[in-house]
DOVEXTOR-465121 format. One record per residue (C-alpha): x, y, z. Coordinates in nm, 2 decimals. Layout:
<<X Y Z>>
...
END
This chain:
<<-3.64 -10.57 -0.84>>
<<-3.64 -10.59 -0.47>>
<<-3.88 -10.36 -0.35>>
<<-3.83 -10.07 -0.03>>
<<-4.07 -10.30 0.19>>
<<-3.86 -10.62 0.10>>
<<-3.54 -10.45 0.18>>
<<-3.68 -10.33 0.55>>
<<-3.76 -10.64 0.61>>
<<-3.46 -10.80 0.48>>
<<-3.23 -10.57 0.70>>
<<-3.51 -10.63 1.04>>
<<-3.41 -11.00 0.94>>
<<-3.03 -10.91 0.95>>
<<-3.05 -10.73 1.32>>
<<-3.26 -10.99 1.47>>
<<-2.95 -11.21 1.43>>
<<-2.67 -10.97 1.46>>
<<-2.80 -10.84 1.75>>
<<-2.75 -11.17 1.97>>
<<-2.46 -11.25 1.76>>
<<-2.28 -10.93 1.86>>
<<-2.36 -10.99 2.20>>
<<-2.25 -11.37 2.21>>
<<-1.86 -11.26 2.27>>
<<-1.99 -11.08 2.63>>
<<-2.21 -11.36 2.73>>
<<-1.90 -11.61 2.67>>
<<-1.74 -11.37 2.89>>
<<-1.96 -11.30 3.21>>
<<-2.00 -11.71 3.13>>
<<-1.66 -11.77 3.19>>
<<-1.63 -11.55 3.50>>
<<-1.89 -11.70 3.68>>
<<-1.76 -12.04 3.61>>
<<-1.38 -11.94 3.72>>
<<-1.24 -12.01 3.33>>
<<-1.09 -11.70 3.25>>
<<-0.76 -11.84 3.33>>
<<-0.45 -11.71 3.54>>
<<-0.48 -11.38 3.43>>
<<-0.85 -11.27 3.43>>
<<-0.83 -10.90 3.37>>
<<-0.58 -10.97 3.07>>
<<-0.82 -11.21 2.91>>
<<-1.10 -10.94 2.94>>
<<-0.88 -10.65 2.83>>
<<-0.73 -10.86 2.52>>
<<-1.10 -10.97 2.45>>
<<-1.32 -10.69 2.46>>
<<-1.04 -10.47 2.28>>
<<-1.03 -10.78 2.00>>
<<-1.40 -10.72 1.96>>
<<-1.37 -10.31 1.94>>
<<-1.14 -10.33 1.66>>
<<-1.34 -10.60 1.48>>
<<-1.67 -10.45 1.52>>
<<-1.53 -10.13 1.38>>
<<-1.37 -10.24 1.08>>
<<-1.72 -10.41 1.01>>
<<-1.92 -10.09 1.09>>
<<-1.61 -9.94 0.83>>
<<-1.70 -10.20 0.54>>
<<-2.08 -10.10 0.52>>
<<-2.03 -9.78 0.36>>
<<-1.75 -9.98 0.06>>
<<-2.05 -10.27 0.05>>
<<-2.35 -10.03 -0.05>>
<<-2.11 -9.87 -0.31>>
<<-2.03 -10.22 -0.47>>
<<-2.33 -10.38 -0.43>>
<<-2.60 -10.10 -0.49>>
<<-2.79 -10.25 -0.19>>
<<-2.88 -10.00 0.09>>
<<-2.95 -10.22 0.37>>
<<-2.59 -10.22 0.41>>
<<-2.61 -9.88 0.56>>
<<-2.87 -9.97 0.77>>
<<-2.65 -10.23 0.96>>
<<-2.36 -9.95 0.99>>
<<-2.50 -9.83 1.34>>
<<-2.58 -10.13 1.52>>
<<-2.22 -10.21 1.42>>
<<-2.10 -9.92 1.50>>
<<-2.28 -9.90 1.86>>
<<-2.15 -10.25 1.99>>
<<-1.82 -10.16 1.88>>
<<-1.83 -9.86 2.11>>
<<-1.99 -10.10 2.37>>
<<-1.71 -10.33 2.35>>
<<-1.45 -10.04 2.39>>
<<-1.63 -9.90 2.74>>
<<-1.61 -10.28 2.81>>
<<-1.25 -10.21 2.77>>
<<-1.20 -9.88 2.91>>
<<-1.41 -9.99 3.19>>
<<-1.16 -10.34 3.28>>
<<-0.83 -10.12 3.25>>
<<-1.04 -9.84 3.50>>
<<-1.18 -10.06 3.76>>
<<-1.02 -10.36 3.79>>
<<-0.69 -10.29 3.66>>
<<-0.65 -9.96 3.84>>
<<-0.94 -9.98 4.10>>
<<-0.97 -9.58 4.02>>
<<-0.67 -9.51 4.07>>
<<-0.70 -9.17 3.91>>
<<-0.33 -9.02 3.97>>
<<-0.16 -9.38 3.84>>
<<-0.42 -9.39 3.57>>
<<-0.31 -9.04 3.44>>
<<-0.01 -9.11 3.46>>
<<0.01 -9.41 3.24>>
<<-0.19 -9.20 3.00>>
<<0.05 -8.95 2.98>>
<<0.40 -9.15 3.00>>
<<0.27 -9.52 2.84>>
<<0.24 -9.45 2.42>>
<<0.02 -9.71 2.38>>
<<-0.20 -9.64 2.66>>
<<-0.20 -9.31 2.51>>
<<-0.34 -9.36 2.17>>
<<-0.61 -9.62 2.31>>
<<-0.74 -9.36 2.52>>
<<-0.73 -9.09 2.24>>
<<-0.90 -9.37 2.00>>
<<-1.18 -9.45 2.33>>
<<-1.25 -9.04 2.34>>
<<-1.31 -9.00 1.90>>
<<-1.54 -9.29 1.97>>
<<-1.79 -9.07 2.22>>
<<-1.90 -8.83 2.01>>
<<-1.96 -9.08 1.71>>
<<-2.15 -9.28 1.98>>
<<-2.37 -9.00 2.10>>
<<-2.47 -8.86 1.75>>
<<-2.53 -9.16 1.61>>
<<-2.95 -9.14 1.60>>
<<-3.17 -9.01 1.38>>
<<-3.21 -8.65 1.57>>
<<-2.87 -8.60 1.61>>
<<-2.81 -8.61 1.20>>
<<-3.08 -8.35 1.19>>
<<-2.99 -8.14 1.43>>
<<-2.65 -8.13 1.28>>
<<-2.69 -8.15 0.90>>
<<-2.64 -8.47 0.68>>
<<-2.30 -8.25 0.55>>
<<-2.16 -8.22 0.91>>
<<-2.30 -8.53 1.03>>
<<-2.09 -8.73 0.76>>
<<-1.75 -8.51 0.82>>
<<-1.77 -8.56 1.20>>
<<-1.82 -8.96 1.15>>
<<-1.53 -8.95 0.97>>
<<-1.36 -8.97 1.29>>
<<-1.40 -9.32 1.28>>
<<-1.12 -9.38 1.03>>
<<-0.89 -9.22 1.32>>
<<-1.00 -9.37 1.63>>
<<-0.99 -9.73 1.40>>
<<-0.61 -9.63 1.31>>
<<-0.54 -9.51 1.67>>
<<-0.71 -9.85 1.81>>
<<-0.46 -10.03 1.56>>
<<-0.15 -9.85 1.66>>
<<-0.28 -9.93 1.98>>
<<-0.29 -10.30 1.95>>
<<0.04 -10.31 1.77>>
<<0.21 -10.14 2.04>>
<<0.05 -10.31 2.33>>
<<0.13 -10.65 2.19>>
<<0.53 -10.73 2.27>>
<<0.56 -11.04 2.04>>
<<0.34 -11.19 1.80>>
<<0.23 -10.92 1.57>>
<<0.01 -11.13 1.35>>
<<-0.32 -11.05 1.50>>
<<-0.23 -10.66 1.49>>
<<-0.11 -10.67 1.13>>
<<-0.40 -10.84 1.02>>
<<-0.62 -10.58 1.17>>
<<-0.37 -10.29 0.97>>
<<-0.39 -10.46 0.65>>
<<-0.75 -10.46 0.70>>
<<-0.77 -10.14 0.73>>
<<-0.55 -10.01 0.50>>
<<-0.75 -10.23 0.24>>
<<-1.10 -10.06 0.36>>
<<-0.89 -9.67 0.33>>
<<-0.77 -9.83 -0.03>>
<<-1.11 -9.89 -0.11>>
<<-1.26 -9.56 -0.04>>
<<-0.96 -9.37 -0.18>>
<<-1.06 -9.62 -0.52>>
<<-1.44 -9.51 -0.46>>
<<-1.37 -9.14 -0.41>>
<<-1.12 -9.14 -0.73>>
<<-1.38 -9.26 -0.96>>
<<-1.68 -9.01 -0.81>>
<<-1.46 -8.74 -0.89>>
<<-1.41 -8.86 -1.24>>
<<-1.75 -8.88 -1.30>>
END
């Protein structure tokens, strides 16, 4: 039996090489800027990349919660908010390309691709779910909330992950594989909790 002080230090072994592993996409990518390889279109490599990377990281943060069920381990848990917290890093990323050097604050243009551009839209509306999940994600914040509200609230994330899918699907104009991929992934993950939720009840 793996013991409570084996599993912290287990999961302490997992961070120290997610951390840096998470992080590896941005260094590639402030790498590549400063050495002029971002190609002919520079802010469309960083806005594909860093959105790739949102999406990714949040149907990871989405599989810890199926793990723990299926495995019985815990430390998947554990891993859920680092997960979950460079996914929302890598959206500002995103947010942060289309608002600067896209538009160069171009406030009246930018609402006005909000409002009238679908796809622009939904990203946005998927970028705002993910504040509040960012900002109550510590320890104090599930106190001062409740474990019960906590968890309904973080349900969110289902949302802004189908919102950043639709998102993707209707941003890209021809290949559709990567998007697909990422919307059978998540309709395997809602599958899977539907399965999990099914069988709770009939216990």
């Amino acid at each position: 039996m793996v013991t409570n002080f084996s599993q912290q230090k287990l999961v302490a072994a997992i961070k120290m090489v997610l951390f840096p592993a998470a992080l590896l996409p941005f260094a590639r990518l402030v790498a590549a800027g400063a050495g002029g390889h971002l190609g002919a279109n520079p802010i469309e490599k960083i806005t594909r990349d860093t959105g790739w990377w949102t999406l990714t990281l949040l149907l990871l943060t989405l599989t810890m919660t199926p793990l723990r069920r299926l495995s019985g381990w815990s430390g998947w848990v554990r891993l859920r908010r680092m997960l979950g917290l460079f996914a929302f890093f890598y959206a500002c990323l995103h947010f942060s390309t289309y608002l600067v050097l896209d538009q160069f604050f171009d406030w009246p243009a930018i609402l006005k691709d909000i409002a009238k551009r679908p796809y622009i839209t939904v990203g946005f509306s998927a970028f705002l779910l993910l504040i509040p999940l960012a900002v109550t994600s510590t320890e104090g914040m599930i106190r001062r909330l409740g474990g019960r509200a906590w968890r309904q609230l973080h349900r969110l994330v289902y949302v802004a992950a189908f919102a950043g899918v639709v998102h993707f699907t209707w941003l890209v104009k021809k290949d559709l594989t990567r998007p697909l991929i990422f919307a059978a992934s998540l309709a395997a993950l809602l599958g899977m909790r539907l399965v999990l939720w099914l069988r709770s009840q009939g216990r």
